[in-house]
mmCIF entry with sequence, helices, sheets and N, C-alpha, C, O atoms, coordinates in Angstrom:
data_MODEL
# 
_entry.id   MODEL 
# 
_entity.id                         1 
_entity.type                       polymer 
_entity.pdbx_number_of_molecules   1 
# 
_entity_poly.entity_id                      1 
_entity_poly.type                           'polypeptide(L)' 
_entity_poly.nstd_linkage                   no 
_entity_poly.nstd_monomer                   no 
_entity_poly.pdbx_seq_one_letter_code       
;(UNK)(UNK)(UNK)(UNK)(UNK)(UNK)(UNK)(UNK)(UNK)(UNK)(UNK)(UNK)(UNK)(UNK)(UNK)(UNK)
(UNK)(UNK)(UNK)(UNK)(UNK)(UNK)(UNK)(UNK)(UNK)(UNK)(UNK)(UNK)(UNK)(UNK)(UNK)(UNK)
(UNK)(UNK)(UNK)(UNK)(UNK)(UNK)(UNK)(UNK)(UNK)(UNK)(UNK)(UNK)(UNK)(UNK)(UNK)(UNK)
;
_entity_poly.pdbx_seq_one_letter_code_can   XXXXXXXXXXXXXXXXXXXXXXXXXXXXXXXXXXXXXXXXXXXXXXXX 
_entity_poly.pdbx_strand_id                 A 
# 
loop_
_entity_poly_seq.entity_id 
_entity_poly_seq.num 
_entity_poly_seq.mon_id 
_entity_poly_seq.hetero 
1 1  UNK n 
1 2  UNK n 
1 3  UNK n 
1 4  UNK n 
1 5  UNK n 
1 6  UNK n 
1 7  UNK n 
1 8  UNK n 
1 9  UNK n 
1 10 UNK n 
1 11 UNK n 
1 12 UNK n 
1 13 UNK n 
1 14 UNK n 
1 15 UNK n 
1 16 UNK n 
1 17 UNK n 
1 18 UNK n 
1 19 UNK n 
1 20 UNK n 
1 21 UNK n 
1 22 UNK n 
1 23 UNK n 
1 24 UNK n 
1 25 UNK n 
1 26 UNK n 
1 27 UNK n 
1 28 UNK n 
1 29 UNK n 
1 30 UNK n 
1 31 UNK n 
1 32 UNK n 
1 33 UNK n 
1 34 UNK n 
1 35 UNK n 
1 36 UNK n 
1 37 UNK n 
1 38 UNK n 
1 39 UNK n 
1 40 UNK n 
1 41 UNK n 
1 42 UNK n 
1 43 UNK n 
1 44 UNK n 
1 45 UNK n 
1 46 UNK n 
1 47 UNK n 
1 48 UNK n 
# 
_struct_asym.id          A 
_struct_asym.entity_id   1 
# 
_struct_conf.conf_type_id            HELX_P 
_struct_conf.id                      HELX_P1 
_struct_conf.pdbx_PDB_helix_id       AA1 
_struct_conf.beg_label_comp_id       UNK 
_struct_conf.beg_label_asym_id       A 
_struct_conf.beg_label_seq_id        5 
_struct_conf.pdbx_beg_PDB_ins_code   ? 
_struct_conf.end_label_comp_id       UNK 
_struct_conf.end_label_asym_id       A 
_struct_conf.end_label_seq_id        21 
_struct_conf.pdbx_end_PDB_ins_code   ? 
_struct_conf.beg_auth_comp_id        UNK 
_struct_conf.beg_auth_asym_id        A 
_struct_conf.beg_auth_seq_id         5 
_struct_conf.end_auth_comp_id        UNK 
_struct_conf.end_auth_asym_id        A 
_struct_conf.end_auth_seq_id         21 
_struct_conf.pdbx_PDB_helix_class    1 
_struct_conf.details                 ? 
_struct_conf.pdbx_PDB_helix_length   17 
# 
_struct_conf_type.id          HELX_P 
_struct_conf_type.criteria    ? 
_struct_conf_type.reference   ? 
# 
_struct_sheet.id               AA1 
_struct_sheet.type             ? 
_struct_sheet.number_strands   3 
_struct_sheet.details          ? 
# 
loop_
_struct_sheet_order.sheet_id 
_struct_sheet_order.range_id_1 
_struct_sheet_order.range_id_2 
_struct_sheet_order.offset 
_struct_sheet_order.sense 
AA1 1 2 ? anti-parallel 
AA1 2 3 ? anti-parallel 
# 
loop_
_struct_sheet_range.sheet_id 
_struct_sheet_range.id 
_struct_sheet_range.beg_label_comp_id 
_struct_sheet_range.beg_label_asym_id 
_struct_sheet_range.beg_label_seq_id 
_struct_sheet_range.pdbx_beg_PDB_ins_code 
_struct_sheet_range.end_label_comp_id 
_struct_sheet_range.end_label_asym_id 
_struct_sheet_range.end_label_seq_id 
_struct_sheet_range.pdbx_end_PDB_ins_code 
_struct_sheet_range.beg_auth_comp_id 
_struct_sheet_range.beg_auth_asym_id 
_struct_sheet_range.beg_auth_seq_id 
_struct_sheet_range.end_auth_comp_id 
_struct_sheet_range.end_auth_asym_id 
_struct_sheet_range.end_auth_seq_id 
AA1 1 UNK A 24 ? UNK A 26 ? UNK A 24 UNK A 26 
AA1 2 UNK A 38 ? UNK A 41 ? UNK A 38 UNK A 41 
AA1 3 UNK A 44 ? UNK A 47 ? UNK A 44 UNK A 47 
# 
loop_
_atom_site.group_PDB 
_atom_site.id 
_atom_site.type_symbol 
_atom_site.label_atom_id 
_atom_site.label_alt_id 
_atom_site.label_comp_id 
_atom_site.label_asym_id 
_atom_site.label_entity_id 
_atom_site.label_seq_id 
_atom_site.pdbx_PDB_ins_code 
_atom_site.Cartn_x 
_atom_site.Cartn_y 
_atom_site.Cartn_z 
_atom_site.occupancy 
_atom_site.B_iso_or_equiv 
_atom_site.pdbx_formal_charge 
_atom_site.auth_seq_id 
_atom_site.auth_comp_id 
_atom_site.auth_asym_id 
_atom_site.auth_atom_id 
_atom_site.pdbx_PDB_model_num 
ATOM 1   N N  . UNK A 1 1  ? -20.054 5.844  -6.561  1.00 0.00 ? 1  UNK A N  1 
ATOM 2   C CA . UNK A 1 1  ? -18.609 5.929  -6.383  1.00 0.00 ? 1  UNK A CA 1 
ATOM 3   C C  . UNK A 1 1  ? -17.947 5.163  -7.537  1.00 0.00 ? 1  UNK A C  1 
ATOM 4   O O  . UNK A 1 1  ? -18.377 4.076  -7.923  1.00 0.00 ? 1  UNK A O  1 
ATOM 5   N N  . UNK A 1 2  ? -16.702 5.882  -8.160  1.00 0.00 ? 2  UNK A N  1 
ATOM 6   C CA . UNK A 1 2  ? -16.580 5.036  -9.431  1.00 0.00 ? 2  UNK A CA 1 
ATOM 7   C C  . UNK A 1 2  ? -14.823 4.444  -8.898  1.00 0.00 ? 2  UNK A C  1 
ATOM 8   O O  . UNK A 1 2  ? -14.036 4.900  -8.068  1.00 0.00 ? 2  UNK A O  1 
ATOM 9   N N  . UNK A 1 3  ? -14.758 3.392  -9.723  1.00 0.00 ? 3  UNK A N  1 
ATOM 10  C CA . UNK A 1 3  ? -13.866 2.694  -9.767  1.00 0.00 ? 3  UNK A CA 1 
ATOM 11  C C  . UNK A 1 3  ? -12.365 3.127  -9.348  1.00 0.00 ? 3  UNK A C  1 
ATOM 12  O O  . UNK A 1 3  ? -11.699 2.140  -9.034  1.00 0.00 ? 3  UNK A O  1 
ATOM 13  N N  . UNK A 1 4  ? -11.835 4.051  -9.284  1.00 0.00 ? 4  UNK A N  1 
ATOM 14  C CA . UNK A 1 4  ? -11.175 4.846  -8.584  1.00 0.00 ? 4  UNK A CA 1 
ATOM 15  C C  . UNK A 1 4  ? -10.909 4.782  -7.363  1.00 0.00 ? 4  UNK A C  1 
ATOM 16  O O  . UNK A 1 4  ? -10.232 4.113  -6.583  1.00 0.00 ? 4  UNK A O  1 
ATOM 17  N N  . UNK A 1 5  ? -11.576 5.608  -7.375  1.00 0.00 ? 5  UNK A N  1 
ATOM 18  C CA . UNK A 1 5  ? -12.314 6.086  -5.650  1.00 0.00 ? 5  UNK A CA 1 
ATOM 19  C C  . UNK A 1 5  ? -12.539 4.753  -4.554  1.00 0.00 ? 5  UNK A C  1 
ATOM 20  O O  . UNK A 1 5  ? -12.249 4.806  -3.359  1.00 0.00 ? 5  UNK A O  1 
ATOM 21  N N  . UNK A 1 6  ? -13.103 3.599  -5.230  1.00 0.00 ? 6  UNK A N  1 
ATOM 22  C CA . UNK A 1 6  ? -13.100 2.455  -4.411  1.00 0.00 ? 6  UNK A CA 1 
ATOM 23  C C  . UNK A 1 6  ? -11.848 1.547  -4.366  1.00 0.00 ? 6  UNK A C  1 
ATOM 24  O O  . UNK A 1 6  ? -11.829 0.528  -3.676  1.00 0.00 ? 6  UNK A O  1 
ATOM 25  N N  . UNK A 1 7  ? -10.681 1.998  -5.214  1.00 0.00 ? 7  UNK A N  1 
ATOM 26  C CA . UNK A 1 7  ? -9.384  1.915  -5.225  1.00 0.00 ? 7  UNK A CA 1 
ATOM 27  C C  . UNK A 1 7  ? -8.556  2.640  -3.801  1.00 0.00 ? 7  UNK A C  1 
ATOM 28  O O  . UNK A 1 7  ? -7.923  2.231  -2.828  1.00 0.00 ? 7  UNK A O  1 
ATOM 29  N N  . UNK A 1 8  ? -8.861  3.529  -4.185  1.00 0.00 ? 8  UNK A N  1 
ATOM 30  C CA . UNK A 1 8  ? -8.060  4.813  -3.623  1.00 0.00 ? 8  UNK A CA 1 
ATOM 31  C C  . UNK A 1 8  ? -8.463  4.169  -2.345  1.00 0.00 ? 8  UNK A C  1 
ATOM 32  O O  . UNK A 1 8  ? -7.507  3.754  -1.691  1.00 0.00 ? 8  UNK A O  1 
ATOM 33  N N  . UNK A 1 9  ? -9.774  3.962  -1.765  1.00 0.00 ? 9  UNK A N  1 
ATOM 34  C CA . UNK A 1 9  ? -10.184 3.915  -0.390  1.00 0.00 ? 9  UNK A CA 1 
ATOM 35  C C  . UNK A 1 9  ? -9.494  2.281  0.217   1.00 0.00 ? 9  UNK A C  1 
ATOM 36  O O  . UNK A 1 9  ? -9.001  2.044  1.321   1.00 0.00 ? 9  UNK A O  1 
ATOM 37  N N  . UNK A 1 10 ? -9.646  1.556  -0.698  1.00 0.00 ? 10 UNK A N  1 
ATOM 38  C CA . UNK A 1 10 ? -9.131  -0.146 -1.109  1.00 0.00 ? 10 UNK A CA 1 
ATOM 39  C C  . UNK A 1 10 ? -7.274  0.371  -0.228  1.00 0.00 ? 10 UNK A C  1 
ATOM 40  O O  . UNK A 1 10 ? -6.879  -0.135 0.822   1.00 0.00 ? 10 UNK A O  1 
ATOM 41  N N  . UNK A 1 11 ? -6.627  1.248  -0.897  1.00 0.00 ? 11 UNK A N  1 
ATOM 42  C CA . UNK A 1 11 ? -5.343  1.133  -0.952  1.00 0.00 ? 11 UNK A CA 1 
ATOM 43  C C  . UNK A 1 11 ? -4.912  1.752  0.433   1.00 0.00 ? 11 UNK A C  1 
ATOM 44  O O  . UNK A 1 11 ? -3.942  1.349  1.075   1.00 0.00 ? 11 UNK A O  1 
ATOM 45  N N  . UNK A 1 12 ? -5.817  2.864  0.849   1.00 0.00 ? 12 UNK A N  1 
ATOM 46  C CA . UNK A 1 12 ? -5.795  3.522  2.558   1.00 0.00 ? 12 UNK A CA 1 
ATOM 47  C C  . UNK A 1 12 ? -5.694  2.418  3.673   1.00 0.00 ? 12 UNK A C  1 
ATOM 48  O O  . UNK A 1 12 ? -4.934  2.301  4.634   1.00 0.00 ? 12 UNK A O  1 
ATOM 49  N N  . UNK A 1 13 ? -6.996  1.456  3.085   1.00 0.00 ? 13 UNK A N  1 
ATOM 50  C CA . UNK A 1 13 ? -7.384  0.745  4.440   1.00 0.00 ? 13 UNK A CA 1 
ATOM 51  C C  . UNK A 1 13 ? -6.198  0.015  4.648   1.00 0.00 ? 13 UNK A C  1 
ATOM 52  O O  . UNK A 1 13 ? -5.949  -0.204 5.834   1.00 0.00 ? 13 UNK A O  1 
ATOM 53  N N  . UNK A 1 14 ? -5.110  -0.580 3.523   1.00 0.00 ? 14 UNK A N  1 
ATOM 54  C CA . UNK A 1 14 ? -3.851  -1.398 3.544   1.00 0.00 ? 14 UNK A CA 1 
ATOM 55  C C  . UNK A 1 14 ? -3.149  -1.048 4.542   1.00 0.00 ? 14 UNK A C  1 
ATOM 56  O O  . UNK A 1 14 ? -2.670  -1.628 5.516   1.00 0.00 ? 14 UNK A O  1 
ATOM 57  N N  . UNK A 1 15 ? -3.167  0.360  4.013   1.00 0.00 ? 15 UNK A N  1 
ATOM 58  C CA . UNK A 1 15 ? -1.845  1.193  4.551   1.00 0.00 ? 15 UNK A CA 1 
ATOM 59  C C  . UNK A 1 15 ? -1.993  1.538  6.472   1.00 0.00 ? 15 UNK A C  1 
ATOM 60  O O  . UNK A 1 15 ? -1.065  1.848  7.219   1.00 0.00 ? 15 UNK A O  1 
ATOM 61  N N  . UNK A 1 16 ? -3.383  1.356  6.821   1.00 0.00 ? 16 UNK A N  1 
ATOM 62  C CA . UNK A 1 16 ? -3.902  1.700  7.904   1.00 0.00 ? 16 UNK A CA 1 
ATOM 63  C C  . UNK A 1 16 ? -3.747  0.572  8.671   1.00 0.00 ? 16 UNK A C  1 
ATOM 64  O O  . UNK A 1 16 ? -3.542  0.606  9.885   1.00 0.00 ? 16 UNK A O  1 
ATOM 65  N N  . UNK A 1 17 ? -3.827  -0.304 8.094   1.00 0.00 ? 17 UNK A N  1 
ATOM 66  C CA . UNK A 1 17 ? -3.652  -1.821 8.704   1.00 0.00 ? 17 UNK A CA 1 
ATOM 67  C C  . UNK A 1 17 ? -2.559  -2.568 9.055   1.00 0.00 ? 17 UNK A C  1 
ATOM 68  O O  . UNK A 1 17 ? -2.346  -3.399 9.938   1.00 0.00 ? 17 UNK A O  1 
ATOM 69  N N  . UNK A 1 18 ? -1.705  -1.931 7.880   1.00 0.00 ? 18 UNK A N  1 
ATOM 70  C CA . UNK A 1 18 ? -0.068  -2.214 7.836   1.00 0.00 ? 18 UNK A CA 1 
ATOM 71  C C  . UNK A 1 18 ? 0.515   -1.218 9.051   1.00 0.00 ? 18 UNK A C  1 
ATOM 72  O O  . UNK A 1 18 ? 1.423   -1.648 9.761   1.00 0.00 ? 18 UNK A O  1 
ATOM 73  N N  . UNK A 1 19 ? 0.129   -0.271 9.207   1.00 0.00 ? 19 UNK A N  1 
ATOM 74  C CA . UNK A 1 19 ? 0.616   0.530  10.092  1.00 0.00 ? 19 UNK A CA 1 
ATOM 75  C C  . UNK A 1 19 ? 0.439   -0.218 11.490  1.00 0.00 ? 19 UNK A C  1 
ATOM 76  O O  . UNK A 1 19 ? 1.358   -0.610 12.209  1.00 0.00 ? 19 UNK A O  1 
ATOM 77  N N  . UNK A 1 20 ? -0.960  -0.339 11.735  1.00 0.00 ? 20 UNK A N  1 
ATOM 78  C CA . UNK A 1 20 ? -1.384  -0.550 13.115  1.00 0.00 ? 20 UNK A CA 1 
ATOM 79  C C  . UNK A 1 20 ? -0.183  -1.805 13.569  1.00 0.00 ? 20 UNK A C  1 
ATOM 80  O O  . UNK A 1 20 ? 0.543   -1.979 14.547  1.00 0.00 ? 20 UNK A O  1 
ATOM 81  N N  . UNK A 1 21 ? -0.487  -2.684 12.013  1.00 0.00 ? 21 UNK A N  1 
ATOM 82  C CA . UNK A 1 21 ? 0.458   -3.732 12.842  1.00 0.00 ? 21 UNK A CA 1 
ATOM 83  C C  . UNK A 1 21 ? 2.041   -3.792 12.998  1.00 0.00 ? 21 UNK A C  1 
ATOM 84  O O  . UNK A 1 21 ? 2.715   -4.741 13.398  1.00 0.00 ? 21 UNK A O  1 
ATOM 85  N N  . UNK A 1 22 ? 2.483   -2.465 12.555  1.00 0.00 ? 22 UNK A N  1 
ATOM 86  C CA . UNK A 1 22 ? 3.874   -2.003 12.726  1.00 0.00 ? 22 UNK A CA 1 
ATOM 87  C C  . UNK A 1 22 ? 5.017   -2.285 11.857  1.00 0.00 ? 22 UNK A C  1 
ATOM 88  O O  . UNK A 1 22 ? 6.232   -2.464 11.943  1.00 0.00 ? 22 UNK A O  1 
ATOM 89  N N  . UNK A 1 23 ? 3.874   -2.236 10.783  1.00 0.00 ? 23 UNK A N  1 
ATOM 90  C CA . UNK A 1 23 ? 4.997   -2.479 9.439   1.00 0.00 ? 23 UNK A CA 1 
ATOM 91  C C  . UNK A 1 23 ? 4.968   -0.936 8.681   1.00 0.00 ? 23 UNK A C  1 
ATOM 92  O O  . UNK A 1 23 ? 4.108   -0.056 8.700   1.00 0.00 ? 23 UNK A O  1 
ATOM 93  N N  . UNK A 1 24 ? 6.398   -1.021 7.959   1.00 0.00 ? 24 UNK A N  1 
ATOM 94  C CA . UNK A 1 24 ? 6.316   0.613  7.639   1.00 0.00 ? 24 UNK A CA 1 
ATOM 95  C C  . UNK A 1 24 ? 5.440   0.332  6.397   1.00 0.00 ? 24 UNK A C  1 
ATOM 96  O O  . UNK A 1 24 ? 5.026   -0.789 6.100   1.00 0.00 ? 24 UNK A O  1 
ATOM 97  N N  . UNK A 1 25 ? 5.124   1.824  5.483   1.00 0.00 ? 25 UNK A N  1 
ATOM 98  C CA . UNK A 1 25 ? 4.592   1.276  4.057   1.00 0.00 ? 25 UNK A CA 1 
ATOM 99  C C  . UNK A 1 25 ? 5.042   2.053  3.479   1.00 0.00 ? 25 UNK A C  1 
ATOM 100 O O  . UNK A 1 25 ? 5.175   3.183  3.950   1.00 0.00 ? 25 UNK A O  1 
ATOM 101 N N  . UNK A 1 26 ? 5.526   1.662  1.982   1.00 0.00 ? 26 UNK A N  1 
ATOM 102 C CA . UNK A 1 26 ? 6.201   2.712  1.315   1.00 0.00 ? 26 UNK A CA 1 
ATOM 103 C C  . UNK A 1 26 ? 4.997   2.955  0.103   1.00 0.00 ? 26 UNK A C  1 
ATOM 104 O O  . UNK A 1 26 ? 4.226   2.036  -0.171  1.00 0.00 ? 26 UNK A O  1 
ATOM 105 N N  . UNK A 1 27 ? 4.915   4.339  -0.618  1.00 0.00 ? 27 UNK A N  1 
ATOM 106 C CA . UNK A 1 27 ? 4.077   4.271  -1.492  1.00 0.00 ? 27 UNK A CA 1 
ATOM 107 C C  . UNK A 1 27 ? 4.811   4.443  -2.932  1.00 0.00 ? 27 UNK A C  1 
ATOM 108 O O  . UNK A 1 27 ? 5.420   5.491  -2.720  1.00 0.00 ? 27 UNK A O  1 
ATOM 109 N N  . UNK A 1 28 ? 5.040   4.180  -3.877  1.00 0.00 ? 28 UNK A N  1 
ATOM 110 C CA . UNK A 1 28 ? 5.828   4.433  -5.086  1.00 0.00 ? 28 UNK A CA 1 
ATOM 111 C C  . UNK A 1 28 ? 5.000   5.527  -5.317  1.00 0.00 ? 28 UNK A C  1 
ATOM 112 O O  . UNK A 1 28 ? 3.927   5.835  -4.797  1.00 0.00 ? 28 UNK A O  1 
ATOM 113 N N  . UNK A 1 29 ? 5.792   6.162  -6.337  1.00 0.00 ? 29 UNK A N  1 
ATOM 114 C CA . UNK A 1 29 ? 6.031   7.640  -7.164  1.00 0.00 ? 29 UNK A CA 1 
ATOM 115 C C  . UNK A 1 29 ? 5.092   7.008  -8.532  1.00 0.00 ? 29 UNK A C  1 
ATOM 116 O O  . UNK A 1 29 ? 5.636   6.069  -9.113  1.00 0.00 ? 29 UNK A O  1 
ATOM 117 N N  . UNK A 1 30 ? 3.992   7.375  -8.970  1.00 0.00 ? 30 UNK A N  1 
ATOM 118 C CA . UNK A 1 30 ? 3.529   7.558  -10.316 1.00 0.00 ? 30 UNK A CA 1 
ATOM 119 C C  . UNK A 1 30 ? 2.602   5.822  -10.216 1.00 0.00 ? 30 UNK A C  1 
ATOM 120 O O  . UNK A 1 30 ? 2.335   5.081  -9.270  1.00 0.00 ? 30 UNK A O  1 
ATOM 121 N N  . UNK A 1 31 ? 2.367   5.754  -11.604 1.00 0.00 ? 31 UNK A N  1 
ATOM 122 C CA . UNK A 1 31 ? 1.792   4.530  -11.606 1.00 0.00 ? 31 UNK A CA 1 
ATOM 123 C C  . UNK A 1 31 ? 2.444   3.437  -12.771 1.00 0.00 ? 31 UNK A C  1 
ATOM 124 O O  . UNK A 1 31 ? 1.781   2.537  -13.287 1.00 0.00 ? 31 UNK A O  1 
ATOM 125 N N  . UNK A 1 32 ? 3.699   3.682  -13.026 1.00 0.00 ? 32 UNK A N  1 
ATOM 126 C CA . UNK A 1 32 ? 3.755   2.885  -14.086 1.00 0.00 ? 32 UNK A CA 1 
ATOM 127 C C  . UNK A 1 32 ? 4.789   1.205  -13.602 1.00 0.00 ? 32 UNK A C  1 
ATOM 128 O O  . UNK A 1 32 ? 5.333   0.378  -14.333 1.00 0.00 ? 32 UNK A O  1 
ATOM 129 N N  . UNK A 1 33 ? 4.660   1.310  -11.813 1.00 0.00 ? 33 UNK A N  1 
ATOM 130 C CA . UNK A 1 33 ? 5.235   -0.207 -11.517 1.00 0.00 ? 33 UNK A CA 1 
ATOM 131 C C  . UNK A 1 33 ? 4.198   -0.714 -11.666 1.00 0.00 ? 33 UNK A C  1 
ATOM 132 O O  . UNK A 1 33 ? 3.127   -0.185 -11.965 1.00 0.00 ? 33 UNK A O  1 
ATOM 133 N N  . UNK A 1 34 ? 4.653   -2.735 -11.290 1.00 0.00 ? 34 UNK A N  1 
ATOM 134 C CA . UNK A 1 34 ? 4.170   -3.766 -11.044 1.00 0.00 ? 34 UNK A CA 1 
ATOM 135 C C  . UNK A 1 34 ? 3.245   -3.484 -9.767  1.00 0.00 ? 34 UNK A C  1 
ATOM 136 O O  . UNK A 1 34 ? 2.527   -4.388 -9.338  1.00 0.00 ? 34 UNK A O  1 
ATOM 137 N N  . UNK A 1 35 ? 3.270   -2.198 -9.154  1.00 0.00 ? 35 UNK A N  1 
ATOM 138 C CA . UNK A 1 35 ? 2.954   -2.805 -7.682  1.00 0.00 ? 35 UNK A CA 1 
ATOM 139 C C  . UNK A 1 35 ? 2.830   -1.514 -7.379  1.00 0.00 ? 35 UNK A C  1 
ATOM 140 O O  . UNK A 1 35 ? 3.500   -0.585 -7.830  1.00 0.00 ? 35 UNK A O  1 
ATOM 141 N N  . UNK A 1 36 ? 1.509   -1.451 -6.208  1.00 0.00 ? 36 UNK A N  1 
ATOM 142 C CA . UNK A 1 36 ? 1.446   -0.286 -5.363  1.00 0.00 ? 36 UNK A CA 1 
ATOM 143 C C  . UNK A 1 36 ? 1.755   0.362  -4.735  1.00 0.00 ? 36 UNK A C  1 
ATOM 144 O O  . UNK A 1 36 ? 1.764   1.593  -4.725  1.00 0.00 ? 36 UNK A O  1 
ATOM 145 N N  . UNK A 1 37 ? 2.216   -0.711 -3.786  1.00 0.00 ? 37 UNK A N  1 
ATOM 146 C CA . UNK A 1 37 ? 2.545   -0.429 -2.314  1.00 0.00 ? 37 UNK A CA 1 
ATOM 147 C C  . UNK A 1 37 ? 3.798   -1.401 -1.857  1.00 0.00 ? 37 UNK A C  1 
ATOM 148 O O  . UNK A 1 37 ? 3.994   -2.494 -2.387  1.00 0.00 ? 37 UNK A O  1 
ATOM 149 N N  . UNK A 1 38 ? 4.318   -1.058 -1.190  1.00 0.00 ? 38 UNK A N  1 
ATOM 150 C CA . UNK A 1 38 ? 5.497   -2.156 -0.445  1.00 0.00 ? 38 UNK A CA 1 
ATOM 151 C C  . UNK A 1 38 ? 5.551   -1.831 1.054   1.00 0.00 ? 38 UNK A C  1 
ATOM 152 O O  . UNK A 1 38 ? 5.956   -0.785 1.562   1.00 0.00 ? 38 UNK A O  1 
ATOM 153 N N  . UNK A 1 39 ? 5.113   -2.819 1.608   1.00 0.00 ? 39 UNK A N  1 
ATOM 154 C CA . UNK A 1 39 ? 5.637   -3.134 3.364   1.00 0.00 ? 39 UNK A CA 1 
ATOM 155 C C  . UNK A 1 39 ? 6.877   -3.314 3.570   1.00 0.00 ? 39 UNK A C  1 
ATOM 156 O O  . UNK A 1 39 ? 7.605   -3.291 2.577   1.00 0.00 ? 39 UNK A O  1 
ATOM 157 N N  . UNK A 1 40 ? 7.359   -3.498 4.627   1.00 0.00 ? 40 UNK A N  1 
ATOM 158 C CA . UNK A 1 40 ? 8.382   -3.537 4.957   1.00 0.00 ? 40 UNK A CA 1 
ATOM 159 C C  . UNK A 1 40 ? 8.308   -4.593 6.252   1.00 0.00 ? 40 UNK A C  1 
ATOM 160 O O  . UNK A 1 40 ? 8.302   -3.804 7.196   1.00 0.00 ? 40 UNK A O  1 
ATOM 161 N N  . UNK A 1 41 ? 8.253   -5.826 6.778   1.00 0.00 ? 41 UNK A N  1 
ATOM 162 C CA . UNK A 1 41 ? 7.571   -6.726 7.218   1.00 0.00 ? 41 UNK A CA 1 
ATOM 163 C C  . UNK A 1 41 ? 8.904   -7.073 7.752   1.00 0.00 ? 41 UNK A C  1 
ATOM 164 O O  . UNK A 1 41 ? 9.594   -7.870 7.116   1.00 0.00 ? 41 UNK A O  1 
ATOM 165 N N  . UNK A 1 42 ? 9.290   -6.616 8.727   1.00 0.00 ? 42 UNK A N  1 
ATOM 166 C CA . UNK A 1 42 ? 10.313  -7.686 10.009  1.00 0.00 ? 42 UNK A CA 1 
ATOM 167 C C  . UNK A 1 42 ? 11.538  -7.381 9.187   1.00 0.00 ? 42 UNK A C  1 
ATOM 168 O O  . UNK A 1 42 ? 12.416  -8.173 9.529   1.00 0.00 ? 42 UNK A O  1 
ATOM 169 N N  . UNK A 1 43 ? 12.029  -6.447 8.108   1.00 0.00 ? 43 UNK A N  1 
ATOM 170 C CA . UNK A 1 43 ? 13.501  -5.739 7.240   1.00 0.00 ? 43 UNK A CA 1 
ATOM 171 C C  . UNK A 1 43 ? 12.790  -6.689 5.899   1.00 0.00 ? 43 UNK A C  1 
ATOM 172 O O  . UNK A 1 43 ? 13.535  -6.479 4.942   1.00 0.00 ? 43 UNK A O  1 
ATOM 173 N N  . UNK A 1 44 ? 12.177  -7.202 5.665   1.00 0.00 ? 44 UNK A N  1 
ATOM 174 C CA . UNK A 1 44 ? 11.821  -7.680 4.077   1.00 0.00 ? 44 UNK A CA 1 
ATOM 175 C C  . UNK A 1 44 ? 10.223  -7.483 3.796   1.00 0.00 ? 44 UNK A C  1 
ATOM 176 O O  . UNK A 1 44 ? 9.088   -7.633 4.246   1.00 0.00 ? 44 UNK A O  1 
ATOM 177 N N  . UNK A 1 45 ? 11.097  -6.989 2.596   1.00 0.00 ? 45 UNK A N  1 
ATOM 178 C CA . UNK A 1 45 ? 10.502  -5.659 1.820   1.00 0.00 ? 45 UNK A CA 1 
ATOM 179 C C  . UNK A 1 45 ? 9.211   -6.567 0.678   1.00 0.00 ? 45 UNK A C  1 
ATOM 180 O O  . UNK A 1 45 ? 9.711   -7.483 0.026   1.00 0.00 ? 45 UNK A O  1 
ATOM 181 N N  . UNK A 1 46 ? 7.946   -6.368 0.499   1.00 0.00 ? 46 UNK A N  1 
ATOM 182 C CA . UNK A 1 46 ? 6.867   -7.037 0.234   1.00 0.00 ? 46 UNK A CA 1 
ATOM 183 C C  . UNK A 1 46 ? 6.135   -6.080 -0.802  1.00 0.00 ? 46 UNK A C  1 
ATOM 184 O O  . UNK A 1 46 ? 5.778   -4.919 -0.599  1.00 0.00 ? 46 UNK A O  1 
ATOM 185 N N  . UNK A 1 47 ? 6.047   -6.560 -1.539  1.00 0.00 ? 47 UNK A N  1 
ATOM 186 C CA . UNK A 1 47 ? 5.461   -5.765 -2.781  1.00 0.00 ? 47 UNK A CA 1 
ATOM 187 C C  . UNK A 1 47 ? 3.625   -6.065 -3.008  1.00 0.00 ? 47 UNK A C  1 
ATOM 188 O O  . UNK A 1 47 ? 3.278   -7.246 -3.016  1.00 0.00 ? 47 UNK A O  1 
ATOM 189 N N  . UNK A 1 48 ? 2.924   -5.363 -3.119  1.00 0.00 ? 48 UNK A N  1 
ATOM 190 C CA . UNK A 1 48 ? 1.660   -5.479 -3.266  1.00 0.00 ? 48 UNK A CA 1 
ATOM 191 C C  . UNK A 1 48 ? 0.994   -4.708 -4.682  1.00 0.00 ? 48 UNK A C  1 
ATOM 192 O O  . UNK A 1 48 ? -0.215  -4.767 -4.907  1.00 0.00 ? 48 UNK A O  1 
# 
């Protein structure tokens, strides 16, 4: 499995986790931010 792929799977489990615990997740458009992913944690907004 190449480096990617153990990304890609890395960035699901977040999003699966963030969910369960009832935070929304937003995913950005493309790759050229600081940051992957953003929660949304109790109205403040968390950048990852």
């Amino acid at each position: 499995m190449n480096t990617k792929a153990k990304g890609d799977i890395a960035e699901q489990a977040a999003i699966l986790q963030a969910l369960k615990s009832g935070w929304a997740a937003l995913k950005p458009i493309g790759d050229r931010l600081p940051y992957d992913l953003v929660f949304d944690v109790n109205e403040t907004l968390v950048r990852v």
